[in-house]
N, C-alpha and C positions, 0 to 999 in steps of 0.2 A: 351980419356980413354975408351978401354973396359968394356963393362958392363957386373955382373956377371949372368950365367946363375939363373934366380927365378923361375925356374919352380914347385919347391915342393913349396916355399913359396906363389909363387901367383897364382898358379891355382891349388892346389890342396886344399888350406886355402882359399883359398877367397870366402866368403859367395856370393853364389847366381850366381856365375859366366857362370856355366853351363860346365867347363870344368872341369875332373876330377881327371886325372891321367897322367902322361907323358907316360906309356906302353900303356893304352888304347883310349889314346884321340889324342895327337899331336903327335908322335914320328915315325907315318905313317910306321908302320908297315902291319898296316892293308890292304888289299888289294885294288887299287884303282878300284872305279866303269869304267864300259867303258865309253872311251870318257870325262874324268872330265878333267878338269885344273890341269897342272904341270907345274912350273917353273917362275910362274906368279907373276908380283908384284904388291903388292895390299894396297891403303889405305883406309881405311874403316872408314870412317864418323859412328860412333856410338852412342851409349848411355854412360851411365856412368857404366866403367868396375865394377863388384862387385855388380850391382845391380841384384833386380828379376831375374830371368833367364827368356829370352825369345827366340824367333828364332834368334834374332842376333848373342844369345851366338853358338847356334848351326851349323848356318852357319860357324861362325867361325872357330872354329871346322874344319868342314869339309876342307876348306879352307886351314885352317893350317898348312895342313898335306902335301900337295904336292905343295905351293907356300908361297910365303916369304911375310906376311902380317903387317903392323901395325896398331893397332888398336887406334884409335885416340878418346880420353873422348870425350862426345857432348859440343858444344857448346849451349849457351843459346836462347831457340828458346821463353821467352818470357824475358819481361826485370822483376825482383826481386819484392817483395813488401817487403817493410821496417821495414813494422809487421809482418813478418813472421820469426819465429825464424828457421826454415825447411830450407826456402831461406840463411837464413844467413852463417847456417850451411853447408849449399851446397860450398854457398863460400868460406869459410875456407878450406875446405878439399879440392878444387880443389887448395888455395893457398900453402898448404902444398903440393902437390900431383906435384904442378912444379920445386920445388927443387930437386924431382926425375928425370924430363925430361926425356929422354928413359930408359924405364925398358926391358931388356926380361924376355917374362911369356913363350916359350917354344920353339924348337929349329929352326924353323922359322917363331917366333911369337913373336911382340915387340907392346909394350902400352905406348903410348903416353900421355901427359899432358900438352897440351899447355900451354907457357906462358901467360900471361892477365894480362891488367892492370882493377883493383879490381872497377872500378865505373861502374858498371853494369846502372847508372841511367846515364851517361852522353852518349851525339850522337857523343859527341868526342873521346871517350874514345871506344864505338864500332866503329865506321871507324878506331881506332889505332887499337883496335885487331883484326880484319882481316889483316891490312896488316901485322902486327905482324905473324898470324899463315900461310899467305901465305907465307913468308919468311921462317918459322920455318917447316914448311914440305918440303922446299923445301932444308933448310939444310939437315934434317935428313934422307931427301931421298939420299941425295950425299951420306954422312954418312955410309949407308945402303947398299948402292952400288942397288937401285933399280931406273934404267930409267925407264920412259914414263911406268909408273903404271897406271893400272885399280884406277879410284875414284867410290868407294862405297857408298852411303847416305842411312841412315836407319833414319834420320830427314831430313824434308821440306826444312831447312834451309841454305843449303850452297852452292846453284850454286854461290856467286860470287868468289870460289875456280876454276872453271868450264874454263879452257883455261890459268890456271897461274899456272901448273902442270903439263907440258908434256904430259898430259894424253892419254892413247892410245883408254879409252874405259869410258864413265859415265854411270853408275847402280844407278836405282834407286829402293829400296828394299822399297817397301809401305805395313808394317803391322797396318795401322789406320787410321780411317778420324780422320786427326787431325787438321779438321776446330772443331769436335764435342765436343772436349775438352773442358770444363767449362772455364779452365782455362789460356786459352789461346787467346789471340788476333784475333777475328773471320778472322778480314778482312786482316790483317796484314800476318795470317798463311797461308793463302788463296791464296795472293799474291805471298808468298815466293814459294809457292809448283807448283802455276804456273809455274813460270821463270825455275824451276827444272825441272816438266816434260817436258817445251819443248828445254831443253837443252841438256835432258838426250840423249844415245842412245836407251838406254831399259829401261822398267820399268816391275818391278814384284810387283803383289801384293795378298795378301796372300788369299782376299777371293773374289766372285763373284761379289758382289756389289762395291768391290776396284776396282776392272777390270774394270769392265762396264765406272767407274765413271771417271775413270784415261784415260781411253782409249781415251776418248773425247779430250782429249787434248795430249797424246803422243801414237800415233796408235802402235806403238811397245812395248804396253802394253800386258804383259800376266798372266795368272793366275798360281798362284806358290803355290801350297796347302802344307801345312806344313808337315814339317815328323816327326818319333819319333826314339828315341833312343830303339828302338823293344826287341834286345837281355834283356836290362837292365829291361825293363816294363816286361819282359812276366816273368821272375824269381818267380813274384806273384804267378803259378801256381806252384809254387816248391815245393814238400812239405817240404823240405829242411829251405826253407825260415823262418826265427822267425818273428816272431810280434813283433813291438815294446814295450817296456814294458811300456811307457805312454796309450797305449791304448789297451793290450793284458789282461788289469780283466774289460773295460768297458761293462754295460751291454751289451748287442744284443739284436736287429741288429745293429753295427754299420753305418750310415749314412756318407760318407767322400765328403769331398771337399777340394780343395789345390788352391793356388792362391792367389793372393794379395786380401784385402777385401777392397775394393775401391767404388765407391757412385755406380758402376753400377751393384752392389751384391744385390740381394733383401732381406735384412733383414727382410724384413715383413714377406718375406716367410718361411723364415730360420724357424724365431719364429713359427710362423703358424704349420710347420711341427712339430718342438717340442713339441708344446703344443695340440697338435691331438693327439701325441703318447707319453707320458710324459715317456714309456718303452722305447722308443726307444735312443740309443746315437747319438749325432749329432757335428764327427769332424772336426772345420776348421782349416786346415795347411796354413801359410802363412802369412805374415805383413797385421798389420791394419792400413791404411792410409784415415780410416775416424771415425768418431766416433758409437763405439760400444757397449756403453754401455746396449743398451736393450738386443742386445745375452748375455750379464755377466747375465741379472736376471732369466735366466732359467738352472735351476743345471742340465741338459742332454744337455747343449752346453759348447762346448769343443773348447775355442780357444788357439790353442798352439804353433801358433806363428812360423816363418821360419823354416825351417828342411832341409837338403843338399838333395841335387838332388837325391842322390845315394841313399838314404833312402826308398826315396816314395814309391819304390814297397811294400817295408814289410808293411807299412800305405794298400797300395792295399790290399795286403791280410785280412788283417782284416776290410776290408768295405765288408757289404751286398751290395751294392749300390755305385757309382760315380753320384755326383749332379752337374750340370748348374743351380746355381741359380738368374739367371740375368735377370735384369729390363729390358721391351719390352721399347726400346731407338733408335733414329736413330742413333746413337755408335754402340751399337750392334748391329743391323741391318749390320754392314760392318764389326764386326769379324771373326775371325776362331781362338776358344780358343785352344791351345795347347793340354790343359788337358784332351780334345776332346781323341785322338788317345792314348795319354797313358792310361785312362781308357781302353782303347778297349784294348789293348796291354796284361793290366792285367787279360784280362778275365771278367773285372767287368760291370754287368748288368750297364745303363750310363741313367739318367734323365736329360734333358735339357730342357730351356725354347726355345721356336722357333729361329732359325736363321738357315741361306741357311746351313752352313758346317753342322749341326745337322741335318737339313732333309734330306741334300746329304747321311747322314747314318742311316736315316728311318730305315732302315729292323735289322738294330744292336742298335739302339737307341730310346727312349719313347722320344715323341718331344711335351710337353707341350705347350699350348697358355694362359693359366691360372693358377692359384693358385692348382682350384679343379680339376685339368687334372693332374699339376703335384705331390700332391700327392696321386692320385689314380694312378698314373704310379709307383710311389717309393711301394704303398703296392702290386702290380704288379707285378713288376721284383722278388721285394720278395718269391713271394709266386711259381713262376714258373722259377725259376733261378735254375740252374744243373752243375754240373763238365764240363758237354758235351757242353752246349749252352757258357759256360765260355771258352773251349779250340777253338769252332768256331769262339767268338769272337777275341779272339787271332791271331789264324789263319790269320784273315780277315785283320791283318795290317801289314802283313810279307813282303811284299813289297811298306809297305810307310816308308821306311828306311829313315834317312835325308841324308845318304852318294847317294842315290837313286837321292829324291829330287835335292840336290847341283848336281849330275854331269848331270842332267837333264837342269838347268837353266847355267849349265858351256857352256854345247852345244852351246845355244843361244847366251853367251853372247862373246863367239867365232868368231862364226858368228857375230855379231852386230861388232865387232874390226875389223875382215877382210872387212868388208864394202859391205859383199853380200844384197842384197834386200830384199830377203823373209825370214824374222829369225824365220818363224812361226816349230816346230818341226815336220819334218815328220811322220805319222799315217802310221797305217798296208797299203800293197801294196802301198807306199809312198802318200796316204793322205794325208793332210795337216791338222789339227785343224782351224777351222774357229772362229774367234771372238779371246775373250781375251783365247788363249789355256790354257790348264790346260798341266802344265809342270812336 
C-alpha cells in the first residue's frame, strides 16, 4: 500500500526535528551547492526522529533535497534499566511507532521504525533484532526502489548491518566520544565503534579532538565542522524581527542560552552569574534532562523549556549576550556546540567556557577557563558590544552554510564509493589538507 505524503504533519509539527517547511527545507528548490550529491540512495542509521535537533537533523536536510533517503529511528546502543521510567517510555513509543512502519516526512524522504521484539534485557531477543532489521531494510529498500545504498551511522552501533546491504559506500558521522557517556557501557561502546571505524570507508567527525582520536583507527578520517542555517540566524539583526513576548518585558540585559540542560551545563555557574548580577536576566531555552532545581531558586533564571527551531532568532535578538556554559570535562573537550555558529550568525557577542571550536573563533568569541574569566567576559562584551561588531560577526559565518558543509563531505564521500585513494579535499593550487582535513 502506498503511503500518504506527511510532510506538513511530520516535519513541519514535529518538535525538535530541525526540518521546517516543505518550500524551504526538502522540496529542493533551492539551488544545489557545486559538486553535492544527486540521485543517491541513502540509509541513515540515526537518532530518535523528533528529538533535540542536532547535526543529524541538518544533514538530513541537506540530503533530502537531491537524493532519496530513509531515515531509520536508532537502535539501542545501551541495554534499558528497569527503574527507569524514561527508558520505559522510550519503549513504548518506539512500540507504537512500528505499527507505522514507513512514514513519508517529504518528497524524497521516508522514516523508518524498526520492528523489535520488546525484551530489550534478553541476548536472545538482541541477536532476533538484528536479523530482524537486517531483513526489514532490506525489504523496504526493495519497496523504495533504492539498490546498493550509501549506509549512514550517526551511532557506534551498527556495523553488523555493514556487508548485508548492498551497500555501495559506509559513513561514519561522529558528533561525540560516546565512550564519555556516563551512561553508557564504557567498554562495550568502545568495542562497537571500533569494528565501525574500521569497517567504515570514511569517517567524519565534527571536532578536532574526534579527528585526531578517530583517525587512529580509520585513517580516512576527516574533520567535518558544523554548519548553520545562516539566512534563518542572521534575521536577528532585522529590525523587522519581534521579540518574543515571553521574554520582550524581561529586565536587561538579557543573558541567553538554548540547548538541552544536561549534567555537562554548569549550573554552578549559571547561579554564580545570577547571583553577581541579581539585575541582570538569565534565559535558558531547551529540555531539562537533569535535575534543576537550584536555577528554579533564583527569580532572574528563566527556564522555558523547548522552543521550535524557527523561533530562536527573535530569542537572538533580545540577548545581550550568547552563553557556553559547560563543565571543563573530557566530553567536552571533543565538542563543537552548534549553538556556537548560530550565535555568531545572530550577531550576538558569544561567552564560552574553553574548548578547540571556541578558540578556533578566538578573535569573535570570549573563551573562558574559569568561573571569574567567564563572567568578566559576559560584563565585557556588554559593555563594548555595537550594531557594527554584531553585523561583523554575522558576516564572519556567511560561508559556514550547512548546504556548504554537506556538499563538501558529499565530495569525499564520492570519492571514498569510486574507490580512488587519496579522498583527502583538494586546497588552493591543488594542495591537499594534511591530517584529519577540515571539510
Amino acid at each position: 500500500m502506498s503511503q500518504p505524503n506527511l510532510l506538513a504533519e511530520e516535519v513541519v509539527n514535529l518538535k525538535g526535528s530541525g526540518i521546517h517547511s516543505e518550500s524551504d527545507r526538502l522540496s529542493g528548490q533551492q539551488s544545489m551547492p557545486p559538486a553535492a550529491m544527486s540521485g543517491e540512495s541513502i540509509v541513515y542509521m540515526a537518532k530518535e526522529w523528533g528529538q533535540e535537533t542536532t547535526s543529524c537533523d541538518f544533514v538530513f536536510e541537506q540530503l533530502a533535497r537531491h537524493n532519496r533517503v530513509m531515515w531509520v529511528n536508532s537502535i539501542a546502543t545501551r541495554t534499558p534499566r528497569l527503574t527507569s521510567a524514561r527508558d520505559w517510555k522510550k519503549i513504548f513509543s518506539k512500540l507504537k511507532l512500528c505499527f507505522g512502519g514507513l512514514r513519508q516526512v517529504g518528497p524524497s524522504a521516508w522514516l523508518y521504525q524498526p520492528v523489535f521484539v520488546p525484551l530489550p534485557f534478553s541476548r536472545l531477543a538482541q541477536r532476533v533484532n538484528r536479523r530482524l532489521l537486517c531483513w526489514a531494510l532490506r525489504r523496504q529498500l526493495r519497496k523504495l526502489g533504492m539498490p546498493q545504498p550509501q549506509l549512514w551511522f550517526f551511532q557506534p552501533n551498527g556495523a553488523f548491518l555493514i556487508g548485508r546491504l548492498d551497500e555501495s559506500v559506509v559513513v561514519y558521522y561522529c558528533v561525540d566520544e560516546w565512550t564519555h557517556f556516563a551512561h553508557l557501557e564504557r567498554e562495550k561502546v568502545e568495542a562497537l565503534e571500533r569494528e565501525l571505524l574500521q569497517k567504515a570507508d570514511v569517517c567524519f567527525a565534527t571536532s578536532e579532538p574526534l579527528a585526531a582520536s578517530k583517525k587512529r583507527i580509520n585513517p580516512n578520517t576527516f574533520l567535518a565542522l558544523h554548519g548553520v542555517d545562516y539566512e534563518r540566524f542572521a534575521q536577528a539583526l532585522d529590525p523587522a524581527m519581534e521579540i518574543p513576548a515571553d521574554v520582550a518585558g524581561l529586565p536587561q540585559p538579557v543573558i541567553g542560552f538554548f540547548g538541552g540542560i544536561r549534567a555537562h551545563v554548569d549550573q554552578e555557574l549559571i547561579v554564580r552569574i545570577a547571583d553577581r548580577h541579581p539585575e541582570w536576566s538569565l534565559v535558558l531555552i531547551g529540555g531539562a534532562y537533569v535535575d534543576v532545581s537550584a536555577l528554579h531558586t533564583r527569580p532572574n533564571i528563566h527556564l522555558l523549556g523547548h522552543r521550535k527551531n524557527q523561533d530562536l532568532p527573535g530569542y537572538c535578538k533580545a540577548f545581550a549576550v550568547g552563553i557556553i556554559p559547560y563543565r571543563q570535562t573530557e566530553f567536552i573537550r571533543h565538542v563543537n556546540p552548534i549553538k556556537l555558529r548560530q550565535y555568531l550568525s545572530a550577531g550576538l557577542p558569544v561567552v564560552s567556557t574553553f574548548m578547540h571550536e571556541a578558540q578556533r573563533h578566538s578573535s569573535l568569541v570570549t573563551v573562558a577557563r574559569n568561573h571569574d574569566e567567564f563572567l568578566a567576559g559576559i560584563e565585557r562584551e556588554i559593555q563594548e558590544d555595537t550594531p557594527r561588531k554584531r553585523r561583523e560577526r554575522s558576516s564572519a559565518m556567511q560561508g559556514e552554510t550547512w548546504d556548504a558543509k554537506v556538499a563538501a563531505l558529499s565530495r569525499t564521500i564520492l570519492r571514498a564509493k569510486a574507490g580512488r585513494g587519496d579522498l583527502r579535499e583538494p586546497g588552493p593550487a591543488g594542495v591537499r589538507v594534511e591530517g584529519p582535513g577540515a571539510l
